[in-house]
C-alpha positions in Angstrom: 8.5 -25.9 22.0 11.4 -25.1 24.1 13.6 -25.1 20.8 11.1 -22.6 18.9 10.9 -20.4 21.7 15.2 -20.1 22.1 15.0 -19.5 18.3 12.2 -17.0 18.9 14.5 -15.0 21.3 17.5 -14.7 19.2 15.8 -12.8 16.4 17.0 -9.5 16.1 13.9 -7.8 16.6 13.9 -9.3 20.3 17.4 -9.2 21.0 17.0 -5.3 20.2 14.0 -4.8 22.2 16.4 -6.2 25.3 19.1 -4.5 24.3 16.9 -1.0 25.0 15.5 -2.4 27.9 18.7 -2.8 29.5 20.3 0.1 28.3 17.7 2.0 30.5 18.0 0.0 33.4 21.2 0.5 33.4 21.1 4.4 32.9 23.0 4.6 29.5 23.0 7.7 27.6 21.2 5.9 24.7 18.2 7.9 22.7 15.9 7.8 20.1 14.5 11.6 19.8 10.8 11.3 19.4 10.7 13.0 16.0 12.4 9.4 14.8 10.2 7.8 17.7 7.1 9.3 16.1 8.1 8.8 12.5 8.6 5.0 13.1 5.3 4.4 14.7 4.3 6.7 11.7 5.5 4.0 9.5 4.1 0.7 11.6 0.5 1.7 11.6 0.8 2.6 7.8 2.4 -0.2 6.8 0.2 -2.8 8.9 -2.9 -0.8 7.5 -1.7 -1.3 4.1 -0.9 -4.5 3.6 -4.5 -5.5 6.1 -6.4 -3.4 3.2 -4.5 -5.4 0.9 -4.9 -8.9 2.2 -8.6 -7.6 2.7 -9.6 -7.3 -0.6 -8.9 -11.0 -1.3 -11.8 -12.3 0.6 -15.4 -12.2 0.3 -18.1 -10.2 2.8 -19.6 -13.4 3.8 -16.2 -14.3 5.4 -15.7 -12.2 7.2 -18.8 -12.0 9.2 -17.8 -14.2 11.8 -14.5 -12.4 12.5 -15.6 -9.4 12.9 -18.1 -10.2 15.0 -15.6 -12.6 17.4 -13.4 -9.0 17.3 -16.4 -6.8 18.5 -17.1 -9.7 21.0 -13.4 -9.3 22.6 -13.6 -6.0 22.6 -17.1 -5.4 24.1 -16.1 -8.4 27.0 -12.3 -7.9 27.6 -13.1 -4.4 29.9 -16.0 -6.0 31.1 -14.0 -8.5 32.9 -10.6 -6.4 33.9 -13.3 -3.5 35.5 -14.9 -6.2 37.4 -11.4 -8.2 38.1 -9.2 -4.3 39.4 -12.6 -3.4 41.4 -13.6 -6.7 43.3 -10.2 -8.4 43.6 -7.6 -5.4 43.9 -10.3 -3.0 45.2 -8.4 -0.4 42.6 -10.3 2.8 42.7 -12.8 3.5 39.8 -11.1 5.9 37.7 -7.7 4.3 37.2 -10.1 0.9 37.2 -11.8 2.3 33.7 -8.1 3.6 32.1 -7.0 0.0 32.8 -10.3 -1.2 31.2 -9.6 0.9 28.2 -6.0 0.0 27.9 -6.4 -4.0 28.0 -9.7 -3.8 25.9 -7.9 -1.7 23.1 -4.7 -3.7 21.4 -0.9 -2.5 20.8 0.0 -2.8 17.2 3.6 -3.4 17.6 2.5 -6.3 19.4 0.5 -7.4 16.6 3.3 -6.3 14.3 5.7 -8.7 16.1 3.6 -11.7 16.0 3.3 -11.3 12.1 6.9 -11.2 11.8 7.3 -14.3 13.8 4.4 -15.9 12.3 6.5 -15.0 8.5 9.6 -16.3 10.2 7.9 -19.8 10.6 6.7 -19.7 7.3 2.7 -20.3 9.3 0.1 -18.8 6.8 -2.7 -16.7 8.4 -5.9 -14.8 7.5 -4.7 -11.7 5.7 -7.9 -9.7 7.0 -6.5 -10.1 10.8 -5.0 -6.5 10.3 -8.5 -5.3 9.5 -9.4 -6.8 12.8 -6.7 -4.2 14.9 -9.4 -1.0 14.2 -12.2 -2.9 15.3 -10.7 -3.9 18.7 -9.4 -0.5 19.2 -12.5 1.9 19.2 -15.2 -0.5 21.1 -13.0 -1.4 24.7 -12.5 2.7 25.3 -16.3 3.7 24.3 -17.5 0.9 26.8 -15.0 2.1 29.5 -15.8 5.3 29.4 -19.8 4.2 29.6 -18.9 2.2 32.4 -17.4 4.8 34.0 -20.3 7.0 33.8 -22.7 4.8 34.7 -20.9 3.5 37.7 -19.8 7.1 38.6 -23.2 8.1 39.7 -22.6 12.0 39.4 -24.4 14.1 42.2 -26.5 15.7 39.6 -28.1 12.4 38.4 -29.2 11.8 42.1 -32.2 12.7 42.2 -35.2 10.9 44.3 -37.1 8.1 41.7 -34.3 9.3 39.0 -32.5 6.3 37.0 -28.8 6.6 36.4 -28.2 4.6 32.9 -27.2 4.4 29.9 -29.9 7.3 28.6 -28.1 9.6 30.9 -24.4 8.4 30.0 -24.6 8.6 26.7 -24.6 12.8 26.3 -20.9 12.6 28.4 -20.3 9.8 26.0 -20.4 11.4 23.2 -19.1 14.7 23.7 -16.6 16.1 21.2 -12.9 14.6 23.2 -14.5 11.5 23.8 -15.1 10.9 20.0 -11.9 12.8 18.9 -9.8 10.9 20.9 -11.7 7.3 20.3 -12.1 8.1 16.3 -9.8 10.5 15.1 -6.6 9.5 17.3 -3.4 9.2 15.8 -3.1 5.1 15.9 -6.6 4.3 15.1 -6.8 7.1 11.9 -4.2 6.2 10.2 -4.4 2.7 10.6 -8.5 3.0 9.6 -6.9 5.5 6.2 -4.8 3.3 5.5 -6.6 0.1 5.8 -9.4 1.3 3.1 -6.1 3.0 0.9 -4.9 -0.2 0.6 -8.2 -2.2 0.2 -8.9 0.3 -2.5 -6.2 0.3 -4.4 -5.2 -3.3 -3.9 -5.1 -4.3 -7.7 -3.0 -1.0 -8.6 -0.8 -0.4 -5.5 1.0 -3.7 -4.8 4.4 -3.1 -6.9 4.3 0.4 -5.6 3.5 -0.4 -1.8 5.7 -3.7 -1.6 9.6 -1.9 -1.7 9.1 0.6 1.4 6.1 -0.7 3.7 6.5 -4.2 3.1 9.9 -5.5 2.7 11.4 -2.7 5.0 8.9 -4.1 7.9 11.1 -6.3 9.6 14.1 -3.6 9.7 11.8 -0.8 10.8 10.5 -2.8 13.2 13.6 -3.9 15.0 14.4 0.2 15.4 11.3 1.0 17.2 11.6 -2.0 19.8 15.0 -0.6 20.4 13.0 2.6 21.2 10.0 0.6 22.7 12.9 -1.5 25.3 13.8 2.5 26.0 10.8 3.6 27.1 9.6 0.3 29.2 12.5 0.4 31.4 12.0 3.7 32.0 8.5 2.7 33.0 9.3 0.2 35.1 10.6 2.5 38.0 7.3 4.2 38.3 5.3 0.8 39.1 7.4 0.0 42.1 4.9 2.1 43.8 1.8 0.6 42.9 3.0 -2.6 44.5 2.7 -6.6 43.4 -0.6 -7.2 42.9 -1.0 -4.6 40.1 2.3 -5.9 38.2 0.9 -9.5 38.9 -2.3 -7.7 36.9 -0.1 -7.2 34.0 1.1 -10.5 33.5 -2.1 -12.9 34.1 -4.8 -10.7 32.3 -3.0 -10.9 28.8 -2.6 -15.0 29.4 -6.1 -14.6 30.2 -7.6 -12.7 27.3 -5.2 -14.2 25.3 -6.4 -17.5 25.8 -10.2 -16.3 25.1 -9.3 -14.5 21.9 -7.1 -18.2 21.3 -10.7 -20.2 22.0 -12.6 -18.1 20.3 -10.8 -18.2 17.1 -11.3 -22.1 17.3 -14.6 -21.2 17.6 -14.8 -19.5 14.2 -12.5 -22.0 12.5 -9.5 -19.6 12.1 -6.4 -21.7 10.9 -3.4 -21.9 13.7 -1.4 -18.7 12.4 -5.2 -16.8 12.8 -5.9 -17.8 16.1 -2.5 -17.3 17.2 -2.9 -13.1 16.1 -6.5 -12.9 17.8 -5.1 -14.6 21.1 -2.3 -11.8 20.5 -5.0 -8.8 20.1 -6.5 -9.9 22.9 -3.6 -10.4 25.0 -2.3 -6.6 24.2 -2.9 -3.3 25.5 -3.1 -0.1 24.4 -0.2 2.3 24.9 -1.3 5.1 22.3 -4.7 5.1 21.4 -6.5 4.3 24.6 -3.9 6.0 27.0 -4.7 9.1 24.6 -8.1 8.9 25.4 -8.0 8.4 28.7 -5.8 11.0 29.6 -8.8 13.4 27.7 -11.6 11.6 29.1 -10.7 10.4 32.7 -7.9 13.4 33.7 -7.7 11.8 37.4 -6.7 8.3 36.1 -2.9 8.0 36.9 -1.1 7.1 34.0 2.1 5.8 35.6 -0.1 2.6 36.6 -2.3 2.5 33.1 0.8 3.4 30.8 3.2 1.5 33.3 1.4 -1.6 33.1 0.9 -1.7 29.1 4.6 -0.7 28.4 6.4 -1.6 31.5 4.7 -5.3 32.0 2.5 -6.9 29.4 4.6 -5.5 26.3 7.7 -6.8 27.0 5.6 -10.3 28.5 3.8 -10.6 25.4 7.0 -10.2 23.1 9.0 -12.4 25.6 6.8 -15.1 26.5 3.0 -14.4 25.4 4.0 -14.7 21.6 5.5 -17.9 21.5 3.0 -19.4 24.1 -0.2 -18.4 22.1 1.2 -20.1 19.1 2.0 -23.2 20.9 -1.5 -23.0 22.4 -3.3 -22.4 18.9 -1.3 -25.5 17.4 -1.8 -27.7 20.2 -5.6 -27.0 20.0 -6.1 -26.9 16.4 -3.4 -28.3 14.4 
C-alpha cells in the first residue's frame, strides 16, 4: 500500500495540485485568470459527461437499477447524517448546518475526475456508468437540505396554535423558481446532465470524433486545473482559522466516513473493486460549485468561508492526498 500510495503522489496531476497549494501559501504572484479557470472546469464536466453517456450506453436498464438506487440512497442519507452530526456534536447554527449538509451530500467532480485517472493509471477496470452516477448525487443532497431547513426553521408565520409545520408547508419554499434554477439548471449539474445524454445518444457515431479532445487530452487538462484548484485552497485555508478545530476536524472525518458507506454499499450491490472505489469517492466529496451555488441563492445567511472553506480548503486536498488512495485500498481489501 505504502508503495502505491508514494507512486500515487508523484503523478503530475498531484504534484501540480501541491505545487498551487504552496505557491499560495507562500504568497507568490502565480495566477490562473478565471476566464481559463472557468474554461477548464468548462472542459471537465463535458468531458466526464461524455465519456459517462458513452460508457452508459453499453449496459442494459436492468443493470443499472441497483446503482442508481445505492446513489439516490447516499444522497438522500449523507445530509441526513452531517445535519444531525454539525447540530448535536458541534452545536453549529442551523443555517450554515444545512449549506454544509448540501455541500457534503452533493459530490466534486474533479474529485471524481482524479480518481478515474488514478484508477486508468493502475490499469483497474470499473463500471463505465459511474459517471452517470455524478448527476444523481448532485441534485438530491441540496433539495433535502434545503427541506430540512425549512422544516426545522419553523418560520413565525407557520406558528399558529393546532398548525403542523411539515413537509406540506415546506414544499411551496421548496420549490420556488432559485431553488430549482440553482439545483437543476446550475452550471455543473447542466452541462454534465447535456452532456451525459449527448454522449449516450450519440455513442455509436461520436466516439472517433469525441476521443482526440475530451478523452485523450483529460489527463493534461486535468493537471492545469488542480494547479488552479491548489490556488484557490490555500487561499481558502486562511479564512478557516477562525472557525476553529473542530470544524476542520469536520472536514477530514466526514469524507472517511461517507466514504466508507458509499465503499460498503457498493459491496452491497456487487460493484467490482475500481466501482466501489468511485462510489466511496462520490461519497467522500463535496460540492464546491453546484451546491455552494445554491446555497448562496437559497440560504443568503450561510457563511461561505466555512461551507466553501471546508470543501476546498480541507476535504479536497484530503481526498486527493489521502482519501483516493485509501478508498481503493479499502475496496480491494474488502472485495478483491
Amino acid at each position: 500500500m505504502f508503495e502505491m500510495i508514494l507512486n500515487y503522489f508523484l503523478t503530475p496531476a498531484v504534484l501540480f495540485f501541491a505545487a498551487g497549494l504552496i505557491a499560495s501559501i507562500l504568497r507568490s504572484d502565480l495566477e490562473i485568470p478565471k476566464s481559463i479557470s472557468d474554461a477548464l472546469s468548462l472542459y471537465l464536466l463535458i468531458a466526464i459527461g461524455l465519456k459517462g453517456g458513452i460508457e452508459l450506453s453499453k449496459y442494459p436498464l436492468s443493470d443499472l437499477v441497483q446503482p442508481i438506487i445505492a446513489a439516490l440512497i447516499l444522497g438522500c442519507f449523507i445530509p441526513f447524517v452531517v445535519l444531525a452530526f454539525l447540530r448535536k456534536a458541534l452545536k453549529l447554527d442551523l443555517k450554515n448546518s444545512v449549506a454544509l449538509a448540501a455541500t457534503y451530500g452533493s459530490v466534486s467532480i474533479v474529485t471524481f475526475g482524479a480518481g478515474l485517472s488514478f484508477l486508468e493509471n493502475l490499469n483497474v477496470p470499473y463500471e463505465g456508468y459511474m459517471s452517470g452516477l455524478v448527476v444523481l448525487l448532485e441534485i438530491p443532497a441540496i433539495f433535502i437540505s434545503l427541506m430540512l431547513l425549512h422544516l426545522l426553521n419553523k418560520p413565525a408565520s407557520y406558528q399558529v396554535p393546532h398548525q403542523k409545520v411539515g413537509f406540506v408547508h415546506s414544499l411551496p419554499s421548496l420549490l420556488n423558481k432559485e431553488v430549482l434554477k440553482e439545483s437543476l439548471l446550475g452550471k455543473s449539474v447542466y452541462v454534465l446532465t447535456i452532456s451525459l445524454f449527448i454522449g449516450y445518444a450519440t455513442a455509436g457515431t461520436s466516439v472517433d470524433i469525441i476521443k482526440p479532445f475530451f478523452i485523450d487530452l483529460y489527463p493534461s487538462v486535468l493537471i492545469l486545473f488542480l494547479l488552479n484548484m491548489g490556488l484557490v485552497a490555500g487561499q481558502q485555508l486562511s479564512g478557516l482559522r477562525e472557525h476553529g478545530f473542530p470544524l476542520i476536524a469536520f472536514g477530514v472525518a466526514m469524507p472517511i466516513f461517507n466514504g466508507i458507506i458509499g465503499v460498503l454499499l457498493a459491496g452491497l450491490i456487487g460493484l467490482s473493486v475500481g466501482g466501489a472505489t468511485l462510489l466511496g469517492i462520490l461519497a467522500a466529496s463535496a460540492s464546491y460549485i453546484a451546491a455552494p451555488a445554491a446555497m448562496r441563492a437559497s440560504v443568503p445567511d450561510a457563511n461561505p468561508s466555512i461551507y466553501l472553506g471546508l470543501a476546498l480548503g480541507i476535504t479536497f486536498p484530503f481526498n486527493l492526498a489521502i482519501g483516493i488512495p485509501v478508498f481503493y485500498t479499502l475496496s480491494q481489501w474488502l472485495f478483491s
